[in-house]
N, C-alpha and C positions, 0 to 999 in steps of 0.2 A: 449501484442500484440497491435499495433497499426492495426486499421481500420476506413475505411474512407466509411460512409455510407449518402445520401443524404447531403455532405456537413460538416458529423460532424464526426469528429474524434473521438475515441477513443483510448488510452493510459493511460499503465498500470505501473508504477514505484514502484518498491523493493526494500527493504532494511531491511538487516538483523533484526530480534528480539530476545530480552534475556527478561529473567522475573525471581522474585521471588517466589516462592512457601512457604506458610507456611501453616501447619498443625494444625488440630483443639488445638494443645496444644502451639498455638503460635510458634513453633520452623519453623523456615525460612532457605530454603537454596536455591542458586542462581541455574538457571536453563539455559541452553545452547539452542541452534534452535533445537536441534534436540529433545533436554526436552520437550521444549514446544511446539511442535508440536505436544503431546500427548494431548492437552489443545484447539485445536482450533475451536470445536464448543462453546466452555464457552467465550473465547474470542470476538468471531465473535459476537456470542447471546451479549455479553455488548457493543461491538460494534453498533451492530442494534440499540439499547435502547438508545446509545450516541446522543444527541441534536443537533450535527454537520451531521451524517447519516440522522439525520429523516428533514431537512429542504431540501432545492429543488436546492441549490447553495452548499451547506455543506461549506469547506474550500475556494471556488471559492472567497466568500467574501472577502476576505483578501489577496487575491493575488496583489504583487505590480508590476510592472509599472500598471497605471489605464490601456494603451493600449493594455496588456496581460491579464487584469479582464474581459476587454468585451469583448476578443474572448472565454475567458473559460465558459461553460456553468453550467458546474459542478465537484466540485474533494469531491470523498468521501472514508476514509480509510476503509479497511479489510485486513483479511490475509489468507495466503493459504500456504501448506504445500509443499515446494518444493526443491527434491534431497534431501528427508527425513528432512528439518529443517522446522521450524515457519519462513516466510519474512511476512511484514508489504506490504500490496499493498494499492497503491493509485491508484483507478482508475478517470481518468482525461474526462470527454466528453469536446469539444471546436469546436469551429466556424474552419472549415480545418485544415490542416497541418501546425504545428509549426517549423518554423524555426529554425535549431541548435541552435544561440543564446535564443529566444524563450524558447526549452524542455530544456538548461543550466540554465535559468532563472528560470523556474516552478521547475527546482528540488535545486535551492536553499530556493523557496520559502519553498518545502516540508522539506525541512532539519531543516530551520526556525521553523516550525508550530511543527516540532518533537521536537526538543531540548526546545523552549524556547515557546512554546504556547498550541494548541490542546494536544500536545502527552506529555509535563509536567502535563497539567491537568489529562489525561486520565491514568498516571501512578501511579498517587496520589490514583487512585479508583478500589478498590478490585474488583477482577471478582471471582464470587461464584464457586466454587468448588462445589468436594459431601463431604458430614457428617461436616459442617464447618470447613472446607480447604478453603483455597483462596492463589487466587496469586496478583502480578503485574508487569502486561507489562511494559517493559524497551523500550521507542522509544528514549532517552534522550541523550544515549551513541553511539548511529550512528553516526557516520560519515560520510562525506557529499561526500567521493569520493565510498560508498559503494553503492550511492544510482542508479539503475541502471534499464533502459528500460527494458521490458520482453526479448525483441530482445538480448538486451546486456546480460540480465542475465543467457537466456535458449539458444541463440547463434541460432535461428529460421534466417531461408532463406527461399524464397519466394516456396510457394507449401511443406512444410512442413509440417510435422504432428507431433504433441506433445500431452503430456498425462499430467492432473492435475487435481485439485480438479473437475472439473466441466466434465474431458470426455474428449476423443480425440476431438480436434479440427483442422481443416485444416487453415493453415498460407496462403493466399493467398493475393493478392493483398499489404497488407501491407507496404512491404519489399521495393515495386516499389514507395509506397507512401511519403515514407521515400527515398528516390534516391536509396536503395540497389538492386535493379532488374534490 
């Protein structure tokens, strides 16, 4: 959901997640959105602990054009379970509303940072299961046309009410922010 509150925006970008699982006896097998949606407080939790989460900018740093860095305030990754699978959410705070070109730009950035930077590192590193089990997140194998605004993904129009991990919440204003009202 994009919102726009004293000036700063809020936006939320998706894109599918896969993961490995393997079991305390080493034996690995691959797991689909909706697998690993059984797994997303373990995820989230190595999440939080991730060095990019706990700084104050996270990914913001690394955003290219410089004139798209200094309106982004902040982009940091989690996930949440939704229409029963695992997506990968980047939530983005920035200086107003981003122009088409602009949110085309920031989610090559994020496709970048998934495939070839944050989300190569972050797949390399086991998230703790129970009884030593562990998995790992797949952000590598996204593709860049799957990655998609909440708007785009949950198809929210203005005065809307939708359900996810956090509770109903009401879509208001957004929509209009974004030219859809």
């Amino acid at each position: 959901m994009e919102s726009v509150e004293n000036g700063i925006a809020e936006i939320r970008l998706y894109s599918p997640l896969s993961g490995r699982f393997f079991d305390s006896e080493d034996y690995g097998r691959a797991l689909n959105r909706v697998e690993l949606s059984a797994y997303r407080r373990e995820i989230q939790s190595a999440l939080d602990k991730d060095e990019i989460r706990q700084s104050e900018r996270g990914l913001a740093e690394y955003v290219s054009p410089q004139s798209l860095r200094e309106r982004i305030i902040s982009m940091h990754p989690g996930v949440e379970v939704w229409s029963y699978g695992m997506w990968s959410v980047l939530t983005v705070k920035c200086q107003g509303v981003l122009s088409e070109g602009e949110l085309e730009t920031l989610k090559d950035e994020w496709h970048g940072q998934m495939t070839d930077g944050w989300g190569e590192s972050f797949a390399q590193e086991a998230v703790d299961c129970d009884e030593g089990c562990c998995l790992y997140v797949d952000y590598m194998d996204t593709k860049r046309s799957s990655i998609k605004t909440e708007q785009e993904l949950k198809g929210i129009t203005q005065g809307q009410e939708i359900a996810g991990d956090a509770g109903v919440q009401r879509v208001t204003g957004a929509a209009q922010a974004m030219g859809m009202g």
